[in-house]
C-alpha positions in Angstrom: -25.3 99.0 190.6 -28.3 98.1 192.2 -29.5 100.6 195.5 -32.0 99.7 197.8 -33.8 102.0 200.7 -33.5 100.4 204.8 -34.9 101.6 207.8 -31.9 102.1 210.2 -32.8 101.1 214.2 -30.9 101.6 217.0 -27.8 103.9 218.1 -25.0 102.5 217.4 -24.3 104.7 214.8 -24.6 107.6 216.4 -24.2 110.8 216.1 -24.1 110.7 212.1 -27.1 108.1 211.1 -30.0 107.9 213.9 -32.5 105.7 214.9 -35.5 106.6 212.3 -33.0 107.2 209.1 -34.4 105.7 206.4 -30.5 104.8 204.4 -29.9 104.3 200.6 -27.6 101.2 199.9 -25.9 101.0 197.1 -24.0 97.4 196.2 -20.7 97.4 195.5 -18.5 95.3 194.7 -15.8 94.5 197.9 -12.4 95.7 195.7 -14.6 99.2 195.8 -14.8 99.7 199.5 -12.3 101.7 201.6 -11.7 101.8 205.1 -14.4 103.6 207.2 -17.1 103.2 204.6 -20.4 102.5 206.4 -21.2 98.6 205.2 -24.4 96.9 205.6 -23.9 93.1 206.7 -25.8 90.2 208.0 -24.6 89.2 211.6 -24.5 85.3 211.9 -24.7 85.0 215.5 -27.1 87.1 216.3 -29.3 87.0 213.2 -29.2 90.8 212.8 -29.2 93.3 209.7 -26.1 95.3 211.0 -25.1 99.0 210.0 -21.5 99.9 210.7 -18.1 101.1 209.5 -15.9 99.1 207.9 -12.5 99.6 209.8 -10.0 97.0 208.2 -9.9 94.9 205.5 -9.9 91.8 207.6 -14.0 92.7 208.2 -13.5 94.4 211.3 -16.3 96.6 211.7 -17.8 99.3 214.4 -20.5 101.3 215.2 -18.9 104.9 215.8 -20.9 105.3 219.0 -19.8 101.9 219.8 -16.9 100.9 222.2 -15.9 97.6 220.5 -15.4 96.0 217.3 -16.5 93.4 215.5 -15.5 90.8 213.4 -17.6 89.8 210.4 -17.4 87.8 207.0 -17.5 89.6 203.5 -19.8 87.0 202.8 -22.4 88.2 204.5 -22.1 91.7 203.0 -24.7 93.6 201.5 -23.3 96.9 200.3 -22.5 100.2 200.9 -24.2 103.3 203.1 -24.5 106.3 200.2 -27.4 109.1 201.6 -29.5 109.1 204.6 -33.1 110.5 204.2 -34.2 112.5 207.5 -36.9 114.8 208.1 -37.8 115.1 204.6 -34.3 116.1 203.9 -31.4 113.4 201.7 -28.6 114.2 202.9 -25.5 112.0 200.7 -22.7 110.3 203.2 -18.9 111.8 202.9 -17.8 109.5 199.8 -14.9 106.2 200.3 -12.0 109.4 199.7 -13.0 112.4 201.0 -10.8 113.5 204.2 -14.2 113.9 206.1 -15.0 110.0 205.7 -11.0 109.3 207.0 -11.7 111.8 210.0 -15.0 109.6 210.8 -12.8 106.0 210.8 -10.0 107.3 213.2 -12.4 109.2 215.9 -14.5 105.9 215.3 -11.3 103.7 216.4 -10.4 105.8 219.3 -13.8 105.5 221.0 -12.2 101.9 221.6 -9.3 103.6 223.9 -9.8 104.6 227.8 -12.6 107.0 228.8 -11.5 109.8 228.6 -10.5 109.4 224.7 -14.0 108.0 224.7 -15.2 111.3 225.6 -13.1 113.4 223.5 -13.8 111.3 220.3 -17.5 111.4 220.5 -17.4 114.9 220.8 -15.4 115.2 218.0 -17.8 112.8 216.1 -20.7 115.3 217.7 -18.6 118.3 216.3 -18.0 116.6 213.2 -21.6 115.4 212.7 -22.5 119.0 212.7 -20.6 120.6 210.8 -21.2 117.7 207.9 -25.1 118.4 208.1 -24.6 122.3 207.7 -22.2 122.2 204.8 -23.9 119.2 202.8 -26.1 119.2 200.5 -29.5 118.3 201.1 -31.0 116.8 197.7 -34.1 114.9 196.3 -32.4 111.3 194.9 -34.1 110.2 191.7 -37.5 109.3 191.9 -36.7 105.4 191.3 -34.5 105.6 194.4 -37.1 106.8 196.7 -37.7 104.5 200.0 -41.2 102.8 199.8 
């Protein structure tokens, strides 16, 4: 499969990918995602490049610091979030199965409950977020990879 470096903007994302990460895309084909994968879609309406995770299969995606959804078309998908490069460091993304990628998707869907779930799911997210970038492993990709 093809894999292709973007500069991500913005903090929509946040606390896992932030504004500055350079991310590794890697297409896929759509029978290969799973829910909370982070997709990479063109927005329509707005005429934006759009980072977020995938939270049903009827293209409803969020940004985890986000409070709403969105709805979006498979057509205008690009492919899948695999590594984020920061500080010098490539850090790879939880993959479609692991439990830590399922923890991200529901603390990412309660952020769109009242505010005090808010709260408490972004500091799970925060708490998370840590604990992910201690235990992972921080790798060079392949040199053909590499963002320009």
């Amino acid at each position: 499969m093809k894999k292709f470096w973007i500069n991500f903007r913005g903090g929509s994302m946040s606390p896992l990918l932030q504004d500055g990460d350079v991310i590794l895309i890697e297409e896929v084909v759509m029978e290969d995602l799973k829910c909370g994968d982070i997709i990479l879609f063109f927005d329509q309406e707005n005429k934006l490049m759009i980072l977020h995770r995938l939270l049903d299969f009827s293209a409803q995606t969020k940004g985890d610091f986000s409070f709403y959804s969105e709805n979006t078309s498979f057509d205008n998908y690009f492919g899948r979030a695999i590594q984020i490069k920061r500080n010098e460091q490539y850090i790879t993304l939880p993959s479609k199965n692991s439990m830590l990628n399922l923890i991200y998707l529901k603390l990412s869907k309660l952020r769109m409950r009242g505010c005090l779930m808010r709260k408490l799911a972004y500091l799970g997210l925060l708490i998370l977020t840590i604990i992910f970038e201690f235990c992972s492993d921080k790798t060079k990709p392949d040199h053909r990879e590499w963002p320009m």
